[in-house]
C-alpha positions in Angstrom: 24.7 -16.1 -8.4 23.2 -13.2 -6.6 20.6 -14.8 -3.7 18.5 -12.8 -1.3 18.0 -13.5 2.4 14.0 -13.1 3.9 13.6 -10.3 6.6 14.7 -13.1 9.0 18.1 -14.0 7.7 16.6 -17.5 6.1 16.7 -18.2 2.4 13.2 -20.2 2.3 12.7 -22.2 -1.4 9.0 -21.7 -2.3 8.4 -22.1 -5.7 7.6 -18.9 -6.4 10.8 -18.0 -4.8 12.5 -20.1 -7.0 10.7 -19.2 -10.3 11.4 -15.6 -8.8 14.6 -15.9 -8.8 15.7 -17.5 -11.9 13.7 -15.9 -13.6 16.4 -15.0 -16.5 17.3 -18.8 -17.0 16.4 -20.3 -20.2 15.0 -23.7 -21.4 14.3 -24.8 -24.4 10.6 -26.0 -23.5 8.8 -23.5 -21.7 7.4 -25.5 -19.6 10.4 -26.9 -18.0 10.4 -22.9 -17.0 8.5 -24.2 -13.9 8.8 -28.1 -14.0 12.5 -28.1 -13.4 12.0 -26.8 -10.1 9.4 -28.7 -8.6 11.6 -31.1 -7.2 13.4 -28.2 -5.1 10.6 -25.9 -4.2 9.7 -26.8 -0.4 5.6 -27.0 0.2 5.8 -29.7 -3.0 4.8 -32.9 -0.5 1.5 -31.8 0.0 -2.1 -33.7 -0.7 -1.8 -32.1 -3.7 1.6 -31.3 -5.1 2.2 -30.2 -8.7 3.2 -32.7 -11.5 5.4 -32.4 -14.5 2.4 -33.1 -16.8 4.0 -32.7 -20.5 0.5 -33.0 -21.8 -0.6 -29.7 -20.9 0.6 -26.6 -23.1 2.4 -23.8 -21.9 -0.4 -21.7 -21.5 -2.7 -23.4 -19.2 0.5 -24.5 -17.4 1.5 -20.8 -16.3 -2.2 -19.8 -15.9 -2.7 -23.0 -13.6 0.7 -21.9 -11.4 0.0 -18.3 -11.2 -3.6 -19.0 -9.6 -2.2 -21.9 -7.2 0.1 -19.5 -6.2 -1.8 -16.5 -5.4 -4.5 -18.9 -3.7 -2.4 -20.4 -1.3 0.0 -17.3 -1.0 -3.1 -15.0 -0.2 -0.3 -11.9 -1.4 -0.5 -10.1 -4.7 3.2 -9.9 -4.7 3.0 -12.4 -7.8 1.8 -9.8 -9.3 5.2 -7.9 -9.7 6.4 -10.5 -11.9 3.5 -9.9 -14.4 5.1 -8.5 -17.5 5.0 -8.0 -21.1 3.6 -11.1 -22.4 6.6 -12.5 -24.5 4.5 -15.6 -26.0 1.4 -16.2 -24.5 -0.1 -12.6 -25.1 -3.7 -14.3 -24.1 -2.8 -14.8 -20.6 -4.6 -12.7 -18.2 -2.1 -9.3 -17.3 -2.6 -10.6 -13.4 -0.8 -14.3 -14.8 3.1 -13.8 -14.9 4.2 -15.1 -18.5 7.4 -16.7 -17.5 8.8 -16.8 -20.8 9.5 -13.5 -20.5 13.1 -13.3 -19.3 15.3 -10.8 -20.8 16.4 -8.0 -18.1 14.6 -5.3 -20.4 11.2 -6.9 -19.7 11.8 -7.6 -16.2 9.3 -5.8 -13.7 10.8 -2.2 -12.7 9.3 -2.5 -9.5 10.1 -5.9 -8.2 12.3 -4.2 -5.1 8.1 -4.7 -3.7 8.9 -8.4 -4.0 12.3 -8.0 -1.6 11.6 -5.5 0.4 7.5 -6.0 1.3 8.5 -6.1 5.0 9.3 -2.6 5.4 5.9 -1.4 3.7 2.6 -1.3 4.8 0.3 0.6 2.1 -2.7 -1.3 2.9 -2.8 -0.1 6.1 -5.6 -2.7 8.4 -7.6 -3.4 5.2 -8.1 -6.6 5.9 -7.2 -9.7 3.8 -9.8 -10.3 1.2 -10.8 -13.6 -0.9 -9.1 -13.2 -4.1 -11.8 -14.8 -6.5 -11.0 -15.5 -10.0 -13.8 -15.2 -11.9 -12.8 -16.9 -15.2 -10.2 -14.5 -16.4 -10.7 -12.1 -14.2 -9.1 -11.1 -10.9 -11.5 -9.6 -8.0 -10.2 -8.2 -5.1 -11.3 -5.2 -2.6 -9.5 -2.3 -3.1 -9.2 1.5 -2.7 -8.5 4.0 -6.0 -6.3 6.8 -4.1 -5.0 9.2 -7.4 -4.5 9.0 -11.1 -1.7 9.5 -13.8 -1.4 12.9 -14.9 2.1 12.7 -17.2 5.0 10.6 -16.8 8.6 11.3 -17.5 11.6 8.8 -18.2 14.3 8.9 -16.4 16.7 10.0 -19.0 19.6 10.5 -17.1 23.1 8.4 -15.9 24.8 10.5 -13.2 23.9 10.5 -9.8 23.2 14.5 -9.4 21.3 14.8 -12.7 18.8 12.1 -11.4 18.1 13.9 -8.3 18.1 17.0 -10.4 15.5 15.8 -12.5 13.5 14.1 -9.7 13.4 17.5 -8.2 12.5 19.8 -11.1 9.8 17.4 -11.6 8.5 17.6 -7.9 8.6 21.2 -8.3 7.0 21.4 -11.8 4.0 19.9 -10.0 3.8 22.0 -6.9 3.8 24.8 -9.5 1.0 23.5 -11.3 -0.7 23.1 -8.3 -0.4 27.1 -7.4 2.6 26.2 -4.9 4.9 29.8 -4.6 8.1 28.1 -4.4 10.3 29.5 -7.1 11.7 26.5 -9.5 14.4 28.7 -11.2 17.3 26.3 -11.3 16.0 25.1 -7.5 17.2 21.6 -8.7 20.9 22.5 -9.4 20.8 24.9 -6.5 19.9 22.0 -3.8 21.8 19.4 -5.2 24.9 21.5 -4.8 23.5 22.4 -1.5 22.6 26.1 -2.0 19.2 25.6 -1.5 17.6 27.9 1.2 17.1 25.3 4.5 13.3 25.0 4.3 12.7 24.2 1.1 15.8 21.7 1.0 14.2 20.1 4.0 10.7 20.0 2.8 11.6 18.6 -0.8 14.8 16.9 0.0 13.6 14.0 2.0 10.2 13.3 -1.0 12.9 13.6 -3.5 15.5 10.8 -2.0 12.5 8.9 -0.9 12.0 8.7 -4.3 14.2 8.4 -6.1 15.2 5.5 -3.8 11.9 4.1 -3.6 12.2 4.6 -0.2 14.8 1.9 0.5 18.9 2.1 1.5 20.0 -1.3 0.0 23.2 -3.0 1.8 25.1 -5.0 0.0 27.0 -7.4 1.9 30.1 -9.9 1.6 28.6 -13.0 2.4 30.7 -16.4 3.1 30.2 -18.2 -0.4 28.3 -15.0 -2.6 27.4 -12.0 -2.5 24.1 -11.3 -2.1 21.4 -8.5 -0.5 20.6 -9.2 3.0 17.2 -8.0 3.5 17.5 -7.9 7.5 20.0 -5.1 7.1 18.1 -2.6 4.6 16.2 -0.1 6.0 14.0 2.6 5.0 15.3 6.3 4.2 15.6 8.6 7.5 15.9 12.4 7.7 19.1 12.1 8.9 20.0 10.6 5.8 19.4 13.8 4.3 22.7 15.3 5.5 25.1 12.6 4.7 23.7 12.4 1.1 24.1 16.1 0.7 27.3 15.5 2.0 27.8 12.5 -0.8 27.3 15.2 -3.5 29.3 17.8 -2.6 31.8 15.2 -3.5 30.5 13.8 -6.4 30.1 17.7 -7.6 33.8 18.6 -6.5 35.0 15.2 -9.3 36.3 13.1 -6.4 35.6 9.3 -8.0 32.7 7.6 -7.1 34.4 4.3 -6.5 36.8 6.4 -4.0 33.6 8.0 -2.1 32.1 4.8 -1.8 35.1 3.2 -0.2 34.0 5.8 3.2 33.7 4.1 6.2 30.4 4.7 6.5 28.3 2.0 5.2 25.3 4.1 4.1 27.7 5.9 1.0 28.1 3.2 -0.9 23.9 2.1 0.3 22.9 5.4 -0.8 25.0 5.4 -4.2 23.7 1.8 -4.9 20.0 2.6 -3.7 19.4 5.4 -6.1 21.0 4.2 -9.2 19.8 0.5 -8.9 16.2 2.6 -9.2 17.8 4.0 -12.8 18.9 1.0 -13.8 15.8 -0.7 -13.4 14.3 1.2 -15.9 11.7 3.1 -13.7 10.1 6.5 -14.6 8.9 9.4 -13.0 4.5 9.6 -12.4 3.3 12.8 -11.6 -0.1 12.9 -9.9 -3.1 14.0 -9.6 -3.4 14.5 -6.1 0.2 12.9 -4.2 2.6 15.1 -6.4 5.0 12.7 -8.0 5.9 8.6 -7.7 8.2 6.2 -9.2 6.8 3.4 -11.5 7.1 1.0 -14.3 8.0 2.6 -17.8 4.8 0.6 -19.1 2.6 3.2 -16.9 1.0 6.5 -18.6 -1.8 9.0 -18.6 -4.7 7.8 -17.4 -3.4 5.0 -15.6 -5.0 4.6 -11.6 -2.9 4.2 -8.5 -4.6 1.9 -5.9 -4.4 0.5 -2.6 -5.6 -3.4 -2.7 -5.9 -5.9 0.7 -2.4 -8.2 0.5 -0.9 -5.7 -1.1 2.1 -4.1 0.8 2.6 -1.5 -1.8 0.4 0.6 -4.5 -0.5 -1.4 -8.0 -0.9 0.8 -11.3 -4.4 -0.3 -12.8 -5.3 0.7 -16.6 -9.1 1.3 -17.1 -10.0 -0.9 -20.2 -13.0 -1.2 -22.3 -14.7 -4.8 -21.9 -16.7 -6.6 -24.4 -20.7 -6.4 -24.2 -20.6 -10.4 -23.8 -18.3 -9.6 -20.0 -21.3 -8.5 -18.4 -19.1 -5.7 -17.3 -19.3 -1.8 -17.0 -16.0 -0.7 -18.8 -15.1 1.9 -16.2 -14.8 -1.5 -13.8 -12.8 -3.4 -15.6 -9.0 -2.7 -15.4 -5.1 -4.0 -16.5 -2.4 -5.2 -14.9 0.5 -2.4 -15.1 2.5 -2.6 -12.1 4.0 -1.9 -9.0 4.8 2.0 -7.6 5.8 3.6 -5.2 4.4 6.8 -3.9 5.7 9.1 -1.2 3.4 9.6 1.3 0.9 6.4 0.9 3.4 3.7 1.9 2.4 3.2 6.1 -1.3 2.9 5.5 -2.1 6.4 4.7 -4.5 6.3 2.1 -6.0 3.3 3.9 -7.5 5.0 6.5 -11.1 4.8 7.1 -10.9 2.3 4.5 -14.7 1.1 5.2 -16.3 4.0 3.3 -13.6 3.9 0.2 -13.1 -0.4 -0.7 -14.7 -1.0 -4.1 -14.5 -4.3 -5.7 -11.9 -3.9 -8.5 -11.9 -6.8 -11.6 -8.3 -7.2 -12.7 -8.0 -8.9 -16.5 
């Protein structure tokens, strides 16, 4: 079983942790999808601990957790586990279904959930009241840019998916008037041909990327092997160097199991870090106004990248229509997509002067 250590080397047993991370285990009765933890989950000996009550249905059971949780939590990372709704399509798109449990479904962006320590994107916007208002979800936010076009990440090998990161970085500069020529730049820097100021200017937004901005160590550890979160780090520009480095040698056919036996720790960190992004089943999001991001395949044109209090990273939002009977003007109500990640917004950037820009966003 893969386990995952907190930013302080412990291995703390919330329930959410726990419903995080067995997610993919099955029962027969949905509901035991949460009840068969509740005897584990620490927090559970409170004044008010939750009961295996068999008389309430599936529904109201998931709806019930995913509010307690994000009321005493005061974090929106619950959020990241909100997916397709495999069989209760009426929960709210802010309520995890946890039914939903096949790998295919799983959130895209859930490294957010594992690696919220090394992100700040809500800069000092401070903690707000989360207030669930029937169905809906209120909570002060900032809308920062918006969905142009998205593109799938089509690709398997490792230099075809920094080629294709890159064309598409480029692709939008050019819409954007930039002068930097795009013919075959992709192929050219991954080979490491590309002239020095370009590779440095694009090189670093493209692995930060494509990476979402993390170096993942994998470690042996005395029982299993698991992810010690204490030992990933963020991308560096000196990283930049030993990657190009990395595919020179992936280019010149040496085996990737070979290159990743180096010495050096960060090969097999980077290797891992960028395909673990493909495998996820992320795509590309190009922008309106911050270029290109990575999100969940779910996202599309349209869709609205915002900065919310208790959120370390961006959400994707949909703008929905809302019934006459909500009370509620349609461009102010919005969906549940996901989590992103994009370059530039991930220290607080888009947060700053955040008194003139919070709005009060209603999440259904």
């Amino acid at each position: 079983m893969l386990f995952v250590e907190d930013a302080n080397g412990a291995r703390a047993k919330t329930l959410w942790q726990l419903l995080y991370y067995f997610r993919t285990s099955e029962a027969s009765d949905p509901r035991d999808k949460i009840f068969a933890f509740l005897g584990l989950a620490e927090g559970q000996a409170g004044e008010q601990p939750l009961l295996a009550d068999y008389g309430m249905t599936s529904h109201d059971l998931y709806a019930n957790v995913g509010l307690r949780i994000l009321q005493e939590s005061q974090s929106l990372l619950i959020l990241a586990q909100c997916t397709k709704k495999a069989s209760h399509p009426q929960l709210p798109s802010w309520i995890p279904d946890w039914t939903a449990s096949e790998t295919s479904q799983a959130q895209p962006m859930e490294w957010c959930i594992l690696f919220e320590h090394l992100f700040s994107a809500q800069g000092s916007i401070p903690a707000s009241p989360m207030v669930p208002d029937g169905s809906l979800l209120m909570i002060q936010a900032i809308k920062v840019d918006t969905i142009t076009a998205t593109k799938i990440l089509d690709v398997t090998t490792l230099p075809d998916i920094v080629a294709l990161i890159l064309d598409t970085f480029l692709a939008s500069l050019s819409v954007r008037g930039s002068k930097i020529e795009k013919t075959s730049a992709s192929r050219r820097w991954v080979h490491g041909l590309l002239p020095t100021e370009i590779s440095d200017l694009m090189g670093q937004r493209v692995m930060r990327t494509a990476m979402g901005d993390v170096i993942i160590s994998w470690s042996d550890l005395p029982i299993q092997k698991g992810v010690s979160l204490s030992t990933c780090q963020r991308f560096r520009d000196e990283d930049l160097n030993l990657l190009n480095e990395f595919l020179a040698q992936v280019k010149a056919g040496v085996d990737i199991e070979t290159i990743v036996q180096n010495p050096n720790p960060l090969y097999s960190a980077l290797f891992t870090s960028i395909t673990i992004k493909q495998v996820q089943g992320n795509q590309l999001l190009v922008l309106d106004q911050y270029s290109v991001g990575l999100g969940p395949q779910e996202a599309q044109e349209g869709d609205e990248i915002w900065i919310m209090a208790s959120s370390p990273v961006p959400i994707v939002l949909r703008p929905i229509e809302s019934n006459a009977s909500d009370g509620v003007a349609p461009d102010r109500l919005h969906q549940l997509i996901g989590h992103c990640y994009i370059d530039g917004i991930m220290d607080g950037e888009a947060a700053e002067n955040y008194e003139e820009k919070l709005e009060t966003v209603r999440v259904a």
